[in-house]
N, C-alpha and C positions, 0 to 999 in steps of 0.2 A: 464285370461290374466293379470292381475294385479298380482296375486299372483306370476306368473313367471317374471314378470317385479321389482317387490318389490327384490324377491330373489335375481335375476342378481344383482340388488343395490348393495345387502349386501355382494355377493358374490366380485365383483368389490371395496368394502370399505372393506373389509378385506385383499382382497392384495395386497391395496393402503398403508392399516397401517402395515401389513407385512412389504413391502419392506423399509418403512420410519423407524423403527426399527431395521432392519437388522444389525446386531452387523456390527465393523471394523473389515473384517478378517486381522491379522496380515502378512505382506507379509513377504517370502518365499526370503535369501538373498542366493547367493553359495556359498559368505565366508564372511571375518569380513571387507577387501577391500570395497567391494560389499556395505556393509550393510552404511560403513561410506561415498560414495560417495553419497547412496542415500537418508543420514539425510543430507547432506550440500547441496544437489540439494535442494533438500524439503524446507531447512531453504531459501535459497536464492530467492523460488517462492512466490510470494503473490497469497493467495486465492481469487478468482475474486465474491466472495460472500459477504465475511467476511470485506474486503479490509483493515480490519489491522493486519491481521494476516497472518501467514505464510503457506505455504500448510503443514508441519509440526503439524503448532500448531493447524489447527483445524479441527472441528469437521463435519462442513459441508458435508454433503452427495455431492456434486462436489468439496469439497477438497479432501474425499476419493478417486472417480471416478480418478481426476487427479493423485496423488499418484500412484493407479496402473498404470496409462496410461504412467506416468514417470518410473516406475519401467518396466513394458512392452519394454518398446524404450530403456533402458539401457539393458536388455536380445536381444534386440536386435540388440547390438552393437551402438547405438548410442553414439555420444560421446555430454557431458553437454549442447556444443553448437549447437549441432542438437536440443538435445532435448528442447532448452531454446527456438529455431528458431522456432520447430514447437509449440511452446507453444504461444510466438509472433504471429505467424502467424493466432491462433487461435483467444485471446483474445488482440491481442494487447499490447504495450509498459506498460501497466498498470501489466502484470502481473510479472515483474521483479522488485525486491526492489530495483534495480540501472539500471535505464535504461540506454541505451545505449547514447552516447553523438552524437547526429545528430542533424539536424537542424530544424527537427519537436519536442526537448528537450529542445532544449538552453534556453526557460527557465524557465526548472524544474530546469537545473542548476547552471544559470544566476541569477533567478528572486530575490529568496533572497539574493546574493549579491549586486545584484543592489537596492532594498528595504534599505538595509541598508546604502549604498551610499547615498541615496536620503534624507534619515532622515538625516544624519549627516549635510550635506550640509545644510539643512532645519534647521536644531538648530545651528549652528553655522551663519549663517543670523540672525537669531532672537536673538542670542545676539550680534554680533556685533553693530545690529541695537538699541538695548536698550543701549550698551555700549554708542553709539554714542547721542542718546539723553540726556542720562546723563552726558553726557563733556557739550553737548549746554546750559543747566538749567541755569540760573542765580543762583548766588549764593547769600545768604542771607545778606544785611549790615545794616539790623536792629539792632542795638545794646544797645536798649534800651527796650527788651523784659526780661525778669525774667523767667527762667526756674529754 
């Protein structure tokens, strides 16, 4: 019983590492149109693995998966915005490098504008306010000191 149970293991770890190795098959475009929509789709998606990378640039085993699935949906007539919608609808606003401007975004799009607002504001107080101690100082009428 053991020995069948040991086998199954190994048999079960062998096409765990098979399939984790599985080279990228190179996909299959109809023509040169084809092939350049589907590197600017690919550049424009973020890998939801990698999260700084593009489904283009990497290597991840569900960046490949996604590749085909976008390749698939453009053989099937899809056009970028379907296939961005059902990409969305899969993972979420995270997997577009420019999400979309709604009001669950405002602010991805806002935030460091307003970040920098708030510093300026916040250093230009702190010197006015140093300005302003330094008018109030008394000024020195010792004049019998030797520098």
């Amino acid at each position: 019983m053991r020995h069948w149970l040991l086998a199954l293991l190994l048999l079960c770890a062998g096409v765990v590492q098979a399939q984790m190795q599985a080279p990228d098959v190179p996909p299959v475009f109809r023509d040169a149109a084809e092939e350049q929509r589907f590197h600017a789709l690919t550049n424009e998606l973020r890998c939801v693995m990698c999260q700084n990378q593009s489904l283009a640039d990497s290597n991840a085993m569900v960046a490949r998966d996604l590749r085909r699935e976008v390749l698939g949906l453009m053989h099937e007539g899809k056009s970028d915005g379907e296939i961005k919608q059902f990409l969305v609808q899969r993972y979420g606003e995270f997997v577009l490098y420019q999400p979309r401007m709604e009001r669950s975004t405002w602010l991805l799009w806002f935030g460091p504008l307003a970040l920098v607002l708030i510093a300026g504001i916040a250093v230009w107080r702190i010197i006015a306010r140093n300005a302003a101690k330094a008018r109030d100082l008394p000024t020195p009428t010792d004049d019998n000191q030797e520098w």
